[in-house]
C-alpha positions, 0 to 999 in steps of 0.5 A: 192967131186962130191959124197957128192953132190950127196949124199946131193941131194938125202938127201934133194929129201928125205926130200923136203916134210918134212923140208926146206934143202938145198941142200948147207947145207946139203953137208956142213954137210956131208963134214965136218963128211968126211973131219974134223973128216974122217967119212966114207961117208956112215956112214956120210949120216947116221949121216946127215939123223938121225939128219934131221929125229930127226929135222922133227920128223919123223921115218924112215919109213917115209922117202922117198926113194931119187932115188931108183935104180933098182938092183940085190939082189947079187950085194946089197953092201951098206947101207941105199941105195934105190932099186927096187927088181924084186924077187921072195919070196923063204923062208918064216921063223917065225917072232919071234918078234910081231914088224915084219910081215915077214921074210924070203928070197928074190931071184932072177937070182944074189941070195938070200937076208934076207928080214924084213917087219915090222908090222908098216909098213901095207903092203899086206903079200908076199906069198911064191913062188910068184914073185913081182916088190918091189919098195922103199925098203931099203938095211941094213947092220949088220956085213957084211951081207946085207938086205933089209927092207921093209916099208911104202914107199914100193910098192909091185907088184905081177908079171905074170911071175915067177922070176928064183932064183939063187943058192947061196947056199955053201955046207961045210963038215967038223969036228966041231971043235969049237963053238965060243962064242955068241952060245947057250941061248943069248939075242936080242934086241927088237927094233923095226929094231934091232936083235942085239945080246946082251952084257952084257944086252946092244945093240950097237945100243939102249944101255940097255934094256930087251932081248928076248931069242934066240938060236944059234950056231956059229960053226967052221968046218974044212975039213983038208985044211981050216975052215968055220964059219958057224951059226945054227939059233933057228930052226937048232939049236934044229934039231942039239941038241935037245934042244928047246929054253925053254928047253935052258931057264930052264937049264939056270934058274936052273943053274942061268947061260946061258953058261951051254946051251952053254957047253951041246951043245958043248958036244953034237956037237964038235968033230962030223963030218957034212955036211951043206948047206946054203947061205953065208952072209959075212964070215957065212954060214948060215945053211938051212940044214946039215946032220951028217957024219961018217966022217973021223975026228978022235975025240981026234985030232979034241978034241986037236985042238979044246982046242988050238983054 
């Protein structure tokens, strides 16, 4: 169990300022989520820090970082890891959210990776185009994509020298022939460090509570050999449809329901043929650009497919 030692000893560098743990009693802790109940090791360290933040009163942010590495952001393949970033601010995106200061893209030699920085957190704003030295921040995970946040144990340091980001974009062609459901008018939660789509009014993370409104399409395009899964955000969404997200709230509340936005957009889009280009976050693209193609699709068949989905 050399890993939970290590993990426990990180945990209790973390929590050295703040709480007397040993380092015995916390990997006892975490042996005993591993080996008794088979929780996996990193949902284990989530478990054993939530109970100490909860135990020392404290927010997450307030935590120290417990051995960050330096690293790549395409090589960031776990969560609730520490890390040093050597990147470059390639996208800056509207926050959406008064809790967040800033959003965007991160990149470097590896890629790109979604950056969040809180407004809690007091940071110096990123500039677009700048490089930095990043040190403290923390990595995320929500279904297979990967993150990093940024917090109040954050360094940043602009660098001299420009950082060289590399393209992890992936260009898709093909007729969309499917819009899966979570598309059109949804809901996300407003927590603070939560974008989680809602269900039924409840986030997985923070239960019931009061969404804010979105838009988004997930779509699925297929070239005739294979398909892609591919996610138009607020912002491409209306490019695609022409529906904004107050167009999309009105037509939900003359209708009292939120599928028919869903519904119209489907009208609109299945059966088209289009191009897309974007980074690829676990099975998604994630659509920057698209362009709408004559495309060889032919319409009643791509219809037809789409039903028997």
């Amino acid at each position: 169990m050399a890993d939970l030692q290590t993990q426990a000893e990180e945990i209790h560098e973390q929590f050295s300022d703040h709480l007397d743990v040993p380092v015995e009693e916390v990997e006892e802790k975490l042996d005993a989520l591993v080996t008794e109940y088979s929780v996996p090791v990193e949902e284990a360290r989530r478990s054993v820090v939530n109970s100490y933040l909860d135990e020392a009163g404290m927010e997450r942010d307030e935590l120290g970082p417990g051995g960050a590495e330096e690293a790549l952001v395409g090589e960031i393949d776990e969560d609730e890891r520490w890390v040093d970033l050597r990147v470059k601010v390639a996208d800056l995106w509207d926050p959406g959210h008064d809790s967040i200061a800033q959003v965007g893209l991160l990149g470097d030699e590896s890629g790109t990776i979604k950056f969040v920085a809180f407004e809690t957190s007091e940071l110096p704003e990123l500039e677009e185009g700048t490089s930095y030295a990043l040190g403290n921040v923390v990595t995320d995970e929500y279904q297979g994509n990967y993150s990093v946040k940024l917090n109040k144990t954050t360094t940043i340091t602009e660098l001299d020298e420009e950082i060289e980001v590399g393209d992890d974009s992936t260009e898709v062609e093909g007729a969309l022939v499917d819009i899966q459901s979570g598309s059109g008018l949804i809901k996300r939660c407003p927590e603070e460090d939560c974008t989680r789509v809602l269900q039924n009014g409840r986030c997985s993370e923070h239960g019931q509570v009061d969404g804010e409104f979105d838009l988004r399409i997930k779509a699925v395009l297929d070239d005739g050999e294979s398909v892609q899964e591919v996610i138009f955000d607020e912002e491409a969404t209306t490019d695609l449809t022409g529906i904004t997200l107050e167009e999309a709230k009105e037509m939900a509340q003359d209708a009292l329901d939120t599928t028919v936005v869903g519904e119209e957009m489907a009208d609109q889009v299945v059966g088209r043929y289009y191009c897309v280009r974007g980074p690829t976050f676990g099975r998604y693209v994630l659509v920057d650009e698209f362009e709408t193609l004559a495309g060889p699709a032919d319409a009643e068949d791509v219809l037809i497919k789409a039903r028997s989905m």
